[in-house]
N, C-alpha and C positions, 0 to 999 in steps of 0.2 A: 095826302101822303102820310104813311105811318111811319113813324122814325123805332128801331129797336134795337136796346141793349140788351145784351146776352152773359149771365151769371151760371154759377154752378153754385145752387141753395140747397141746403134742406132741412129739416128738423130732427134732431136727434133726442135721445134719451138721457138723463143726467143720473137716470139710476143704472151703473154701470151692473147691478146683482142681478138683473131684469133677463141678461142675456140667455138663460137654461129654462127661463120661466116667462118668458116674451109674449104679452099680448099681443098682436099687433091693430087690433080692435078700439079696446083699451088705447094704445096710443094715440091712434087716430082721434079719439076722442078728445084726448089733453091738447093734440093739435087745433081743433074746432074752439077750446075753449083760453087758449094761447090769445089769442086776438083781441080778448075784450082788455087786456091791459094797454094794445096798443092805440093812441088815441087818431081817428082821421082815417082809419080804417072800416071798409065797409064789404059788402057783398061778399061776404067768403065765402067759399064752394068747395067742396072737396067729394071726389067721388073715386071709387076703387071700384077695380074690379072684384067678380064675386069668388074667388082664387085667388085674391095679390097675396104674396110670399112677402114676409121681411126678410131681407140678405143679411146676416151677422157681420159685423164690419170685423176686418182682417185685421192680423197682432201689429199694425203699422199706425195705430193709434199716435200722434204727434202730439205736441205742447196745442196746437192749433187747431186739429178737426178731430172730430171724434165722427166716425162712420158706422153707428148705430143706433137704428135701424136704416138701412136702405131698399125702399121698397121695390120690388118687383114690377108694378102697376100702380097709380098713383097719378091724379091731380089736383090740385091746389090751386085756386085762385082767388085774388081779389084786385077790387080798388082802393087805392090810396090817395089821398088830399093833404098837398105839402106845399104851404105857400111859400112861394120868392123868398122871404123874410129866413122864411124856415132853414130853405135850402141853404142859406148862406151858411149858414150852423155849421154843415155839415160839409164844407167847401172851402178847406181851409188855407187851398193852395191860389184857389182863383179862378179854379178852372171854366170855362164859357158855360153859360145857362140857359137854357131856350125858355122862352118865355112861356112855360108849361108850368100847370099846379095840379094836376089829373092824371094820375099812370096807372095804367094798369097793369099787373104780375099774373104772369100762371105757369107757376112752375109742373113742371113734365118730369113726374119720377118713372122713367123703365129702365132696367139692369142694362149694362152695371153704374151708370151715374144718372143723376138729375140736371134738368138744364130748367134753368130758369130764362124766363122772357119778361123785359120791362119795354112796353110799347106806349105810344101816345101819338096821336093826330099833330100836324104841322102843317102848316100852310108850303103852299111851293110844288116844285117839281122837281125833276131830273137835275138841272141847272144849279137846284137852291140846296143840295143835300150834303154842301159842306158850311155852309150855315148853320147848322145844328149839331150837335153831341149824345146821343142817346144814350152810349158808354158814363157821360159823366152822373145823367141821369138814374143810370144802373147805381153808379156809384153811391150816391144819395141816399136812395132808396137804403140801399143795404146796409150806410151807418144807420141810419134811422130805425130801420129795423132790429138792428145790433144793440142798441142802447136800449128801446122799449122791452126787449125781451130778455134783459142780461137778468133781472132777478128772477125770473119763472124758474121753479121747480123743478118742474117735470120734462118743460120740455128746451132743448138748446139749440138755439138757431146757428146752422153753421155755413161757413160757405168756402169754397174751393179755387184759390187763384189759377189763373187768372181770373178775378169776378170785380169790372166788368172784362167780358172778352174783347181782345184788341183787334176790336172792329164795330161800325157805328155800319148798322145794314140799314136800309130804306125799303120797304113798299110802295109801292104806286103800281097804277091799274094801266095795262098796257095800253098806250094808244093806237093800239092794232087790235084793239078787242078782244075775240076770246082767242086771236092767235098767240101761242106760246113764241115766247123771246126770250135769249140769253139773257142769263145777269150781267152786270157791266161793274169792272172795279176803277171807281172814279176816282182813288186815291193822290192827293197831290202829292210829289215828289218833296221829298223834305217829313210827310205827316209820320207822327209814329203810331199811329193807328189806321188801318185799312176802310176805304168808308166805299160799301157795295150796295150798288140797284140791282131791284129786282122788279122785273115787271110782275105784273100778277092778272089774273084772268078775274079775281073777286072784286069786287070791290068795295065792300063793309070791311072795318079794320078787323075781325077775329077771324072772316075767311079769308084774308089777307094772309094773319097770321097763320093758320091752317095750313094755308096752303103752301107757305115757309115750312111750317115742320113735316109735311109729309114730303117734302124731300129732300131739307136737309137735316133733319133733328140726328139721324145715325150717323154723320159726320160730328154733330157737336157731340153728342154723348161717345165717342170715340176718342177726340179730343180731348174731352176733359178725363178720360180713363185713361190717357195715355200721360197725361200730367199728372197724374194721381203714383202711375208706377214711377212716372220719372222724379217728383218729388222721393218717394220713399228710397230709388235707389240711390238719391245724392244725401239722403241721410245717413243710409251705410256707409256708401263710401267716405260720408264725412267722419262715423265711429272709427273707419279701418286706419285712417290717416291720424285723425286725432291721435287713435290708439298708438299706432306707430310711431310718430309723433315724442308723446308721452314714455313710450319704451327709448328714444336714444335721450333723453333728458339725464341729466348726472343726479346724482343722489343730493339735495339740499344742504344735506349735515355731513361733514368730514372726520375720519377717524373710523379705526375697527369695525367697531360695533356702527356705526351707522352705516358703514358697504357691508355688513354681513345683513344687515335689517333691510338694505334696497335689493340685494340679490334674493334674501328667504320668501320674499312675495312675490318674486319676479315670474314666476311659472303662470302663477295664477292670469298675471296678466297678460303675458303672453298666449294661452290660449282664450284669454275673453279676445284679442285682436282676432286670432284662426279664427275662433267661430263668427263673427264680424265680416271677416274675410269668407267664410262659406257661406253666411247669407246675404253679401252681396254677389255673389257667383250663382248663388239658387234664383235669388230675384233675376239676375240677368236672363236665366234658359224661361222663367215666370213671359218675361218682356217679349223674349224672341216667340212665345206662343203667343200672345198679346196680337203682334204685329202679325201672325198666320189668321187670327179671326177677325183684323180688321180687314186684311187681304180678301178673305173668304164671305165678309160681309154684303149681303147683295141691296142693304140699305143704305151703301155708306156710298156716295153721285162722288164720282173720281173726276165727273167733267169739269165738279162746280168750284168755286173761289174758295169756298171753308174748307176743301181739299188739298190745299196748297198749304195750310193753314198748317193743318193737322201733320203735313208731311216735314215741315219745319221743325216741328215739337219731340219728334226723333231727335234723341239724343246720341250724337256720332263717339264723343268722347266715350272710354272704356277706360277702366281701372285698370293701372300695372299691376298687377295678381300675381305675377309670375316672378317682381321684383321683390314684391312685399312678402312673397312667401320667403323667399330666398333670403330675406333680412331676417325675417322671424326666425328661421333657422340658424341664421349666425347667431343670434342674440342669443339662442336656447342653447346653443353650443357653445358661448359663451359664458354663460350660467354656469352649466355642465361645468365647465374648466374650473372655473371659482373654489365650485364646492370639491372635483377634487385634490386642487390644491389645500384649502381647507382641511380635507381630509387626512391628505398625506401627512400634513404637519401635525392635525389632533392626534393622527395615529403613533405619530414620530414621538410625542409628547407624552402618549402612554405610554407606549414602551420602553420610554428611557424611567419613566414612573418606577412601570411594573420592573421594569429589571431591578433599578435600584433599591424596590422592596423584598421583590423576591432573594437576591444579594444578600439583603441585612436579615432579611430571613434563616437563608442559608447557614448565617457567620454564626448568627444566634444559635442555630440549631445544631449547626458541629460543636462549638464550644459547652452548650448543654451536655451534648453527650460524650467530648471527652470528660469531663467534670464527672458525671454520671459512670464512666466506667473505671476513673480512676480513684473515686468511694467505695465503686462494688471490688476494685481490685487489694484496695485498703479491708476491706472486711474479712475478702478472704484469705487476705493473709493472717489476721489476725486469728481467726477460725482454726486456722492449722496449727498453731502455736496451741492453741486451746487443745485441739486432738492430741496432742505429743502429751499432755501430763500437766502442763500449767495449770497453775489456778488459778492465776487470772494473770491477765495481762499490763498490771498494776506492778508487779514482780520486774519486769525490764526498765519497769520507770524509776531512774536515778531521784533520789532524794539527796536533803543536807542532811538530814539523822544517820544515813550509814553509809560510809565514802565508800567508794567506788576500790575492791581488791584489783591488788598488783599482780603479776606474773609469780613475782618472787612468795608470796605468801599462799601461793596454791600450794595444795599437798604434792603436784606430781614436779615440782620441782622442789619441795623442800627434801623428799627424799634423795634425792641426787647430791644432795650437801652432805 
């Protein structure tokens, strides 16, 4: 009986400038040569089609995977030799170990994700296939791999949770021969992992295998694309909330100048939430086409167990959009209000300014020019006095040298005496 754990692996590029000038030749190549750092590793195979396309991984780049390149066509396989001892390393919860030091990987790149397969021979039957973990042995596998490859250059080994997938599947060769039989989900009640038979018509473990993925590999590669969009859209929706979040937060620092400095940035951040908010709203119409090509999918076996799987991984919950808009609105319009409160008062402030300049302006500017006109009216009084005969105006100016005549000492009254 073959026991197999089910991952979503693959190699990516660490030179992120690569992407407008993308071998994909060239990479495959640093893939081929990835391996020889890993020790216990053997038989590696990699064969493409003669047209396989690299997919440019999408702007949803994470802390966690990087999705370029994704190939079009694509397989990769090898064996690995990981003894008991080893595995403990890497096993740090406890979890049950079959007594296996042999696994084989062959990962399956076709658009739009990679599914990998960690399979190995086990004694038993139908009976004995919750005796074993083929999931922990995924697991294994993939620290192991994780560690030997973390300094390579070129190439970065990545992998997509769920990896392993929650379910430990079985092979075995039907005892009905080459009649086809349902799979069977032997799962104990209580497990949190699903453990599925499957009979099989082969019976060598890689047409075993084979014969798993030609009829269910477009249910897992469905699967794991449908965790891929649902991962990126609980990241938005986690920017929109944070963001939101962060907009009713009060300002840190109290006083004027600190609510005028939390309000003068506040725009900004209010539209990095909108737009937050439109690309989780775009990703959602992205998902709702997603689920018409899995619908439309004539590879994806709707009768079998990993179909159950996949219809799980639908994500029901939905973003309030419609509250958060309607918050962002208040908040903006509450901004708005701030500044023209703000306003009203700067503008209040100049104008009692300018008045009171303009004012002292004024006071200035009249009393200049009465000053001004009662000079020029001084002059021309003076002026006239000059026209009549004077000679000078020095003549009206009283002095002590010669007192001031009386009435009585004019001629026109001394004649009258």
């Amino acid at each position: 009986m073959e026991a197999v754990g089910i991952s979503c692996w693959w190699f990516a590029s660490r030179d992120r400038d690569l992407e407008k000038t993308f071998d994909p030749t060239s990479h495959v190549a640093e893939i081929k040569r990835a391996p020889k750092s890993v020790e216990n590793l053997s038989n590696l195979t990699i064969e493409a089609d003669e047209n396989f396309i690299a997919i440019p991984g999408d702007d949803e780049n994470s802390e966690y995977n990087k999705f370029f390149p994704l190939f079009h066509s694509l397989y990769i396989g090898f064996d690995i030799f990981l003894p008991v001892r080893v595995q403990q390393k890497y096993n740090p919860l406890d979890f049950r170990l079959d007594a296996v030091e042999n696994f084989c990987v062959k990962i399956i790149c076709k658009r739009p994700m990679p599914v990998a397969h960690i399979h190995y021979t086990v004694a038993g039957g139908e009976a004995d296939v919750n005796d074993f973990s083929p999931s922990t042995a995924a697991m294994i596998v993939r620290q192991y791999l994780e560690e030997k490859l973390r300094d390579n250059t070129k190439v970065d080994f990545q992998s997509l949770g769920p990896s392993p997938f929650h379910g430990d599947i079985f092979l075995d060769q039907s005892p009905q021969g080459g009649a086809i039989e349902a799979p069977k989900d032997l799962t104990k009640p209580g497990s949190g992992y699903r453990t599925l038979y499957f009979p099989t018509v082969a019976i060598k473990p890689n047409a075993q295998l084979a014969e798993l993925v030609a009829k269910n590999h477009g249910t897992r590669r469905a699967f794991y694309t449908v965790i891929r969009r649902r991962n990126y859209a609980q990241r938005l929706a986690r920017a929109v909330t944070d963001g939101s979040l962060e907009l009713l937060r009060p300002p840190e620092r109290t006083g004027r100048w600190a609510t005028f400095q939390h309000w003068r940035g506040y725009r900004a951040r209010v539209d990095e939430v909108f737009t937050a908010l439109l690309n989780e709203k775009m990703n959602r119409v992205s998902q709702g086409q997603l689920a018409l090509e899995i619908e439309e999918d004539e590879t994806i076996l709707r009768s079998g167990p990993l179909y159950h799987l996949l219809e799980r991984t639908r994500d029901a919950a939905q973003m309030p959009d419609e509250d958060i808009r309607e918050l962002l609105v208040m908040l903006e319009e509450r901004r708005r209000g701030y500044f023209e409160n703000v306003a009203t008062l700067f503008s209040g402030l100049v104008g009692g300014v300018l008045g009171a300049a303009l004012g002292a302006a004024l006071t200035f500017g009249l009393a200049d020019h009465s000053e001004s006109k009662a000079l020029k009216k001084d002059r021309d009084r003076r002026a006239r006095w000059c026209t009549r005969g004077c000679r000078s105006p020095r003549l009206y100016v009283r002095t002590s040298a010669r007192p001031a005549r009386t009435p009585a000492s004019l001629p026109m009254f001394r004649s009258r005496q």
